[in-house]
C-alpha positions, -999 to 999 in steps of 0.1 A, spaced: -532 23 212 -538 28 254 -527 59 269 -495 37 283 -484 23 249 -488 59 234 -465 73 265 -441 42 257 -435 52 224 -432 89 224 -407 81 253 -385 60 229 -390 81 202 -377 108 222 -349 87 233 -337 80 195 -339 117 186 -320 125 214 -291 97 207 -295 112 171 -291 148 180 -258 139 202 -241 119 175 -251 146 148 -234 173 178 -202 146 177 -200 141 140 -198 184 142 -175 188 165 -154 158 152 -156 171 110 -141 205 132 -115 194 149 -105 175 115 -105 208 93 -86 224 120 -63 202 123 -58 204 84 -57 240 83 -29 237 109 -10 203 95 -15 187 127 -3 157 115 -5 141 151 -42 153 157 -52 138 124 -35 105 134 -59 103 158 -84 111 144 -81 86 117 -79 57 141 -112 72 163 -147 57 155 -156 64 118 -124 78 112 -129 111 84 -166 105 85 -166 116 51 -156 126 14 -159 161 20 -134 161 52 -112 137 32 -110 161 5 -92 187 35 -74 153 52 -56 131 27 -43 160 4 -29 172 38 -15 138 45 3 129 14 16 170 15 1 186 -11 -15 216 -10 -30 242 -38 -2 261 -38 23 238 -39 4 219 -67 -1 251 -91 37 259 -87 44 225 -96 24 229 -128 42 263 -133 80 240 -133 66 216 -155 53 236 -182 92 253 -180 107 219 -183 84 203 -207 81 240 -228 45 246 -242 37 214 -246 26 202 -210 -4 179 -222 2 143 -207 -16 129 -239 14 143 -260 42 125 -234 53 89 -245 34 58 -240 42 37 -209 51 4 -214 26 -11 -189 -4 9 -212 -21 -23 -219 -27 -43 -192 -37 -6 -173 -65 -6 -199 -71 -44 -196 -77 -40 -160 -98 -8 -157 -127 -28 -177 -128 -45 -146 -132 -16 -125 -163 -1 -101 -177 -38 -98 -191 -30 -59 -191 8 -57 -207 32 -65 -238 17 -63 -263 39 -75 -243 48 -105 -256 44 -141 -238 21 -164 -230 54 -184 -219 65 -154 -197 38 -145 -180 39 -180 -171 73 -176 -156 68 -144 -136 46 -166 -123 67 -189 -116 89 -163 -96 59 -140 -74 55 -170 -70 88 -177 -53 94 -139 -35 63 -142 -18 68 -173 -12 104 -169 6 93 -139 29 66 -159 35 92 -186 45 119 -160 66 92 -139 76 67 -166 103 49 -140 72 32 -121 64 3 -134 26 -10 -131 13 -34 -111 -23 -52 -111 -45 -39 -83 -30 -7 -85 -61 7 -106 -81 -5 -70 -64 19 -52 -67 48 -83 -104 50 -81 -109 51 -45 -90 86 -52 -110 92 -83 -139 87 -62 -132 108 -32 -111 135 -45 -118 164 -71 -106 163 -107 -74 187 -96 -66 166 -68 -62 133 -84 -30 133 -104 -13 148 -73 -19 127 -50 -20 92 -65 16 106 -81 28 111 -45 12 82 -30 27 60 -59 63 75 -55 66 80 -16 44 51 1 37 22 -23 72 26 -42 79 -11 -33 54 -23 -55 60 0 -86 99 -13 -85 111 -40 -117 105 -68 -96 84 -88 -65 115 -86 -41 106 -56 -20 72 -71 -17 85 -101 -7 105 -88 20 76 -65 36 57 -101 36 83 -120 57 74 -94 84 40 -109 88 48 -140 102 72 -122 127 42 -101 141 23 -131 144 56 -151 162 57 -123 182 14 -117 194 10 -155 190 34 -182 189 11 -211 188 -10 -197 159 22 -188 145 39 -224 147 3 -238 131 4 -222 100 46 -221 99 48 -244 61 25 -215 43 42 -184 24 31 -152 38 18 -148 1 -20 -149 13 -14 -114 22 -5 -101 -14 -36 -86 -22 -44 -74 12 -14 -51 15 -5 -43 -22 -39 -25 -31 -46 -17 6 -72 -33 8 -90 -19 -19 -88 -54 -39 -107 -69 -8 -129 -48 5 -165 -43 -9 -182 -13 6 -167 23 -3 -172 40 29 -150 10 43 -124 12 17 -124 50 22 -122 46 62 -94 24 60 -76 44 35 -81 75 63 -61 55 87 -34 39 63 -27 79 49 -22 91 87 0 59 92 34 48 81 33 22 50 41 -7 72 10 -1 90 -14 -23 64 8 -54 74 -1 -50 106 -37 -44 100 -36 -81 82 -14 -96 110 -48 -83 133 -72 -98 112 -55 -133 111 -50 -128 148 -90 -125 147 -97 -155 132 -74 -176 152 -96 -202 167 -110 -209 129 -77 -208 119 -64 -236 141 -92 -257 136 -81 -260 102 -54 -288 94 -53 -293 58 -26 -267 43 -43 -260 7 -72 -250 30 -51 -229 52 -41 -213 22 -71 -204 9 -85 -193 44 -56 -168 53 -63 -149 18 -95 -146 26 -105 -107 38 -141 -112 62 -167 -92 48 -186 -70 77 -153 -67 96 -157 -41 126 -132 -16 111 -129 8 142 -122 -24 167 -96 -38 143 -76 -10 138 -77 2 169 -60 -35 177 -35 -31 149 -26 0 163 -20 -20 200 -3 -45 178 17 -17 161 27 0 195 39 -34 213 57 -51 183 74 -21 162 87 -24 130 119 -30 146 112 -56 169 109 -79 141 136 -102 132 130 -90 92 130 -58 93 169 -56 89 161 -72 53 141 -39 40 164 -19 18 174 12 34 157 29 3 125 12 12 94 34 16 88 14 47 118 28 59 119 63 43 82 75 51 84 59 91 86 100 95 51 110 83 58 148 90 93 139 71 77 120 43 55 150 33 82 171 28 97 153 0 97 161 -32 91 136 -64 128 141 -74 137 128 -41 114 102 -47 124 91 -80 163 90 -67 152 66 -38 135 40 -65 169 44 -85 187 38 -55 169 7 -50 164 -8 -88 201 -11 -88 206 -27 -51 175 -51 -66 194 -52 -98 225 -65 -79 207 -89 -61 191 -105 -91 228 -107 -106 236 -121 -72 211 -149 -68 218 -165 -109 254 -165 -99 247 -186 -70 221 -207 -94 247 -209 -117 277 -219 -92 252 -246 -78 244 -260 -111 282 -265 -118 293 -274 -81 310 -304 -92 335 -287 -119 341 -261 -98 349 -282 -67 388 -277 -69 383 -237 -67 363 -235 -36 329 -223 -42 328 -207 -14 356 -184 -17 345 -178 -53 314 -164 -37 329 -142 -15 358 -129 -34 332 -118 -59 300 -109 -42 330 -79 -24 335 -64 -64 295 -67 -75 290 -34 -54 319 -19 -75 317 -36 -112 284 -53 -119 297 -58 -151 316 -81 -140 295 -105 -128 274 -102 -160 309 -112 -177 309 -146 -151 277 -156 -158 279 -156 -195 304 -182 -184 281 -204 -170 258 -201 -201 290 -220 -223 281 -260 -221 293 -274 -193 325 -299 -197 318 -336 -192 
């Protein structure tokens, strides 16, 4: 090699352990101001943090962040050991509590678990890491029996196995489960539904002629984005785990938006496309290799100009909607699990009324014609203002409707 190429090289290779040493200085200082801000419950300063390049940087800072996030700390979790074992008496093992109903399709779907991560694990790893995912999940049915299962919930489950310790676990996916995805543990697909219908608002809203093109299809292409978050779609673990430090240190409705920004992303593919079954299967799609720091730090401009209440469907969410009753992150932490399990009551019966609600109108519609005389419109109203007080009777005017109808 001549004197100049030698010169050359040491020069770049002095350059790259420069650049090196000043991002190993900014991954330091950043993992400090992360643990300080933990120490202190700087909820806002984590925020931040989250959404800044690289987010948590890494498992042993998330093991400080997200317990922080969903409010748990040691002390809080021993002393809620130290109530249960009062409550439950000696017997506090969750092996000993009664089977959930949804036991068998948890099992069924943790076979399928740790398909893309971890990758250097052993297959005797990997099954116990399986034992252990259903372990955490149905310790946390057994503890919380009211939440009902849903498929893709084991997705989210081990990216908490993975990242937190074995202490941690039950905690937080018990918190998570009851304060921030409550929607989807509820009877029924309603309150999913509705947190759905606010994607094509944000799009209306960012873009109306992308919105307008792809009007005729269901919002449904962003189920599994936003019910696992993202942990259904999403390959690479220190991907799913960066975009869980983000969705932690953000409201819930923040993973609508972050699916409303990748659409928004893909628009000139997406208007090239004509054929609505394609459509279809092209909006579900999640890109692989997606520049995580430059799209949330676009959902978050898309969060900041369009808010949650500049949509025309967020006056559809229930009231006792996690959407609605963890907006207040620094609020949300403060909750306890009663509260939590009072809210879901709250809002199984105002599903449970709705239900009623929709077969009576089914029902009215299916008999329109022998009902003609009575009005079925003042039937409608006159009843839907005693559902609220007697649900009962509705039940009672259905099983009318069941009799054959009179030719």
């Amino acid at each position: 090699m001549s004197d100049t190429g030698s010169h050359e090289h040491d020069r770049l290779k002095t350059v790259d352990t420069t650049k090196l040493d000043e991002e190993k200085a900014l991954a330091r200082r950043k993992t400090e101001a992360i643990l300080s801000a933990c120490k202190w419950k700087d909820l806002e300063s984590l925020k931040s943090l989250a959404e800044s390049g690289g987010g948590f940087l890494s498992d042993e800072n998330r093991r400080e962040a997200w317990p922080t996030l969903l409010g748990i700390s040691k002390d809080q979790t021993e002393r809620q050991t130290r109530v249960k074992q009062r409550e439950q008496g000696a017997s506090v093992d969750w092996k000993e509590l009664p089977r959930h109903r949804d036991e068998d399709q948890v099992q069924l779907d943790v076979n399928r678990s740790f398909i893309y991560y971890p990758n250097e694990a052993s297959e005797a790893q990997l099954e116990q890491h399986r034992k252990q995912l259903s372990c955490l999940i149905v310790e946390v049915l057994r503890r919380y029996p009211f939440l009902c299962y849903f498929q893709g919930y084991h997705d989210i489950c081990q990216v908490f196995l993975l990242v937190l310790p074995p202490s941690w676990r039950v905690p937080a996916v018990a918190r998570l489960s009851t304060l921030r995805i409550r929607d989807f543990m509820l009877p029924n697909l309603r309150p999913t539904t509705a947190q759905l219908r606010l994607l094509p608002d944000i799009l209306g809203l960012a873009d109306a002629d992308l919105r307008k093109h792809i009007a005729t299809i269901e919002p449904f292409y962003a189920l599994s984005g936003t019910l696992t978050m993202y942990a259904h779609n999403i390959e690479a673990y220190q991907d799913i785990a960066r975009l869980f430090d983000v969705f932690l240190s953000h409201e819930p409705v923040f993973t609508v938006y972050i699916f409303a920004q990748i659409v928004l992303d893909r628009r000139d593919e997406i208007l090239d496309i004509d054929d609505p079954d394609m459509l279809q299967v092209v909006l579900a799609k999640v890109p692989p290799n997606m520049d995580l720091d430059a799209l949330i730090g676009e959902a978050v401009l898309l969060y900041q100009k369009f808010p949650p209440e500049s949509l025309r469907s967020w006056r559809f969410i229930s009231k006792y909607s996690c959407l609605k009753t963890a907006r207040d992150i620094d609020a949300c932490i403060k909750q306890d699990l009663d509260q939590a399990q009072t809210l879901f009551q709250q809002q199984a019966r105002e599903i449970r009324r709705a239900d009623l609600r929709d077969k009576l109108l089914l029902a009215i519609w299916r008999r329109r014609r022998p009902i003609k005389a009575f009005g079925a419109a003042t039937m409608v109203a006159v009843i839907a203002f005693y559902i609220r007080r007697n649900p009962s009777l509705l039940r009672y005017i259905l099983s009318l409707f069941d009799a054959p109808a009179q030719s």
